[in-house]
N, C-alpha and C positions, 0 to 999 in steps of 0.2 A: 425514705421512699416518697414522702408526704410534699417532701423540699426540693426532689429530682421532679416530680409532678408540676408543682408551681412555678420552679424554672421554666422547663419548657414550655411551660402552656405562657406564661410570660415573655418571654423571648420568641413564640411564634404572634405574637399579638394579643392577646387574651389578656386584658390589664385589671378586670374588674373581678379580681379575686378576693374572697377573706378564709381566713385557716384559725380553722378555732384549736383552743389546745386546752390541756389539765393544767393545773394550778401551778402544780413541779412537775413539770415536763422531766421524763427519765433520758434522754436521747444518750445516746453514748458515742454517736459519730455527730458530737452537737459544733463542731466548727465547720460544719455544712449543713446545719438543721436550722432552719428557721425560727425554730422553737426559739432560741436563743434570743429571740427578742423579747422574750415575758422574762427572763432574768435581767437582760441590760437594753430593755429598751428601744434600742435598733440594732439590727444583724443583715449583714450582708453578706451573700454567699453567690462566687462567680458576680458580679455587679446587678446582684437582683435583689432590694431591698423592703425587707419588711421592716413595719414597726408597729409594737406594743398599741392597742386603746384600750378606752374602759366602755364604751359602746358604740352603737352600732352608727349613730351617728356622724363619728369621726370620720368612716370611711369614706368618703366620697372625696373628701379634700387630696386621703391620699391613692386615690383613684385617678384622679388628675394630674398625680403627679408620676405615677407608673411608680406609684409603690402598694407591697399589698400588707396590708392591715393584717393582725395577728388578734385577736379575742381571749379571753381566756372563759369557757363558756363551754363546760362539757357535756351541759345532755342537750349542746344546740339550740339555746332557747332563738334563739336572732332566727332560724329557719322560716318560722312564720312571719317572721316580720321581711324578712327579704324576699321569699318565695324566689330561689336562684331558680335559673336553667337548669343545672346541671349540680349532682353535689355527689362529691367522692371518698367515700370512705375510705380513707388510708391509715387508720388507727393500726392495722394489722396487729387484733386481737386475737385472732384463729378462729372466730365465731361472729355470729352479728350480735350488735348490740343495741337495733333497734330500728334500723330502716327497711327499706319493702320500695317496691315499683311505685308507688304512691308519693314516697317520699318527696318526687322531683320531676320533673318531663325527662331527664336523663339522670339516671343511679347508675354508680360507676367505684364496683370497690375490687379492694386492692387485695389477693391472696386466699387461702383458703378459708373455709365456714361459712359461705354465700353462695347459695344457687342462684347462679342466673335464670332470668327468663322468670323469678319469683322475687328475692330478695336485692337482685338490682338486674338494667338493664343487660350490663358488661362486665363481666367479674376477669380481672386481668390477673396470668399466672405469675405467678413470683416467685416461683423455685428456679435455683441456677439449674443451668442445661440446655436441651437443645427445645425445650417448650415457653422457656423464658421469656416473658411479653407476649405472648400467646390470647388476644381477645376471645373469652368464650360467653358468646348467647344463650347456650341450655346447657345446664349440666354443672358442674363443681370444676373446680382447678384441682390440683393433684393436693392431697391429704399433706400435713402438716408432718415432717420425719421426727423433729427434734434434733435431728443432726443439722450444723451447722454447714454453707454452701461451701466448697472445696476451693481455697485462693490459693496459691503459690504451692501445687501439693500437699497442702492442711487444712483440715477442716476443724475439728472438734479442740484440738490443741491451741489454736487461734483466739478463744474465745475466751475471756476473764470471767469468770464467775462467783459473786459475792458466798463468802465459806461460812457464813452466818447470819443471823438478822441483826442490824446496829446501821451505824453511822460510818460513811466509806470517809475514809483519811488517806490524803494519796499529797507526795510534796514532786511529783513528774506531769506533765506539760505532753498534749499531744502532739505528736513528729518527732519525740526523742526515741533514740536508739536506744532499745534493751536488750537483755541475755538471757538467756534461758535459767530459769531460778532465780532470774531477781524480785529482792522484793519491786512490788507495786505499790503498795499499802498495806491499809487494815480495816478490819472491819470489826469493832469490838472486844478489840488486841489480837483476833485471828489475823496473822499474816495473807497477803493478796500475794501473790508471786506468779513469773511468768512462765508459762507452759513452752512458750520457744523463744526462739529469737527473732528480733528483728523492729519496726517501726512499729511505737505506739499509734496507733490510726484513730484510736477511740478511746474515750474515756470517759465514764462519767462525772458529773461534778460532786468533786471532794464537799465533803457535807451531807450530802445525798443519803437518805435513810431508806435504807435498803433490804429486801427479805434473800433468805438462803437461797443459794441459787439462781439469783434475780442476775441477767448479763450486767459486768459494770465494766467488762473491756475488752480492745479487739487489739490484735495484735497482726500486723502486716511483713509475712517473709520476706516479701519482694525487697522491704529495705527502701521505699522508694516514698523518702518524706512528703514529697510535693502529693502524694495522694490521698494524703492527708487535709489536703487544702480545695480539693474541687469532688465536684460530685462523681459516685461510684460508675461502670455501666451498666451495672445491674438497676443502678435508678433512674439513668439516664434512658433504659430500655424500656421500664414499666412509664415512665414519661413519656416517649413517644407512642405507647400503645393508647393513653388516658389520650393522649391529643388526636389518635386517630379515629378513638371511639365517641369523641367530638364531631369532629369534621366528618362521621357515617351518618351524622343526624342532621345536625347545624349546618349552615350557607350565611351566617347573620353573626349579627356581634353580643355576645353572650354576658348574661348575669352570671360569673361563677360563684357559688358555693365549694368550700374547701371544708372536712371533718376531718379528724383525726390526730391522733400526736409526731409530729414531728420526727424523723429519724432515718 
C-alpha cells in the first residue's frame, strides 16, 4: 500500500519523498514493494526507483534525480529533522503507533485504528468494496475483519500462513504456477502448502523468521503472472485517495514525509 502511495504521488509530480522502513521489512507482495531496497539496495517497481541510505543527508541528491530515498529508521527519528508537509502512515498496523494532528501540517493514514479529525488529518479506507479509497475527516474507517479481501472468488484460502514460529524455507520464485496441496515450504519442518490453485503473487523472503500465523503468502486464482509484477488496484486506489487528500490542501510543491513498511 506504502509503494502504490509513492507511485502515484511520484508519477503525479511529487518527487521529494522519503519512506522509512523496519530493519527486516516483512512485505510478502515485496517485487512491488519498495521496501526492497533495504535488502538489495535499489528496487524499482513500474519505473519508480528507490534506494537504500544510511541518512538523512543523502536525500536530496536522490531528490534531484526523481528517485526516493528509503531509510531504515522506525520510530521516525529524521521527522524532526525534516519537518515534512505531509507524512503518511502506511504501516497498516490496525492501530496507531504514535502520531496525532500535530505530527505534520497534513497526517494522512492508511486503514483502520485512526480517528480522523484526531489522530490524522485523512484517514483513507482500505477495505475492498464499494467504500474502498473512501477519504474520511471524522470518524473511523470500517473495523478490521480479519478475513482476507475476496480476489478471484477466494478470500481466506488465498492466503499463506506461517504453521509455526521458525525460519520460513521456501525453493519457489514469485509468478510460479501452483496446486492446490503443494508444498510451498517450511517453517521449522512444518510443511507450508497451498490452499488453492493458481499464481504465486507473494511471497515472503525465504530466511525470514517468522511467528504462527504471521501472512508469508498470497496465492492469485486469476492465474495471471504479469500481476505479479505491477501494483494491485486496491493500492493503486488508496494512491490516488492519499494524492487527492494532497491536492484538498496543497497548491504548492511539497516536502513529502513517507512512514511506514512497505507492502
Amino acid at each position: 500500500m506504502a509503494t502504490g502511495c509513492a507511485c502515484r504521488l511520484c508519477n503525479s509530480g511529487f518527487f521529494r519523498i522519503l519512506m522509512t522502513e523496519i530493519e527486516k521489512p516483512l512485505a510478502v507482495r515485496r517485487a512491488v514493494s519498495l521496501c526492497e531496497a533495504v535488502y538489495e539496495k535499489s528496487w524499482t517497481v513500474e519505473d519508480v526507483r528507490a534506494e537504500l541510505v544510511n541518512d538523512v543527508g543523502e536525500i536530496y541528491e536522490l531528490w534531484e534525480s526523481k528517485r526516493i530515498p528509503v531509510i531504515v529508521d522506525p520510530p521516525v527519528s529524521c521527522l524532526n529533522a525534516l519537518q515534512p508537509d505531509v507524512l503518511i502512515d502506511a504501516i497498516l498496523a490496525k492501530k496507531n503507533t504514535g502520531i496525532s494532528v500535530e505530527s505534520a501540517p497534513l497526517v494522512i493514514a492508511l486503514g483502520p485504528g485512526f480517528l480522523a479529525g484526531k489522530d490524522a488529518h485523512y484517514v483513507v479506507e482500505t477495505a475492498r468494496g464499494h467504500q474502498l479509497g473512501r477519504l474520511i475527516s471524522r470518524g473511523y474507517s470500517l473495523p478490521n475483519t480479519g478475513i482476507p479481501g475476496d480476489i478471484g472468488g477466494h478470500s481466506t484460502l488465498r492466503v499463506i500462513r506461517a504453521p509455526a514460529e521458525g525460519v520460513f524455507l521456501s525453493d519457489l520464485s514469485i509468478g510460479v504456477l501452483v496446486e492446490e496441496g503443494q508444498l510451498i515450504g517450511n517453517v521449522s519442518n512444518e510443511p507450508v502448502k497451498a490452499g488453492l490453485s493458481g499464481v504465486l503473487r507473494g511471497l515472503i523472503r525465504p530466511g525470514t523468521h517468522v511467528t504462527r500465523g504471521l501472512k508469508i503468502g498470497d496465492i492469485d486464482p486469476r492465474r495471471d503472472p504479469s500481476y505479479c509484477m505491477t501494483i494491485s488496484e486496491k493500492a493503486r486506489a488508496i494512491g490516488g485517495s492519499v494524492l487527492e487528500a494532497i491536492l484538498r490542501t496543497y497548491n504548492s510543491t511539497l516536502c513529502l514525509g513517507g512512514r511506514g513498511r512497505i507492502e
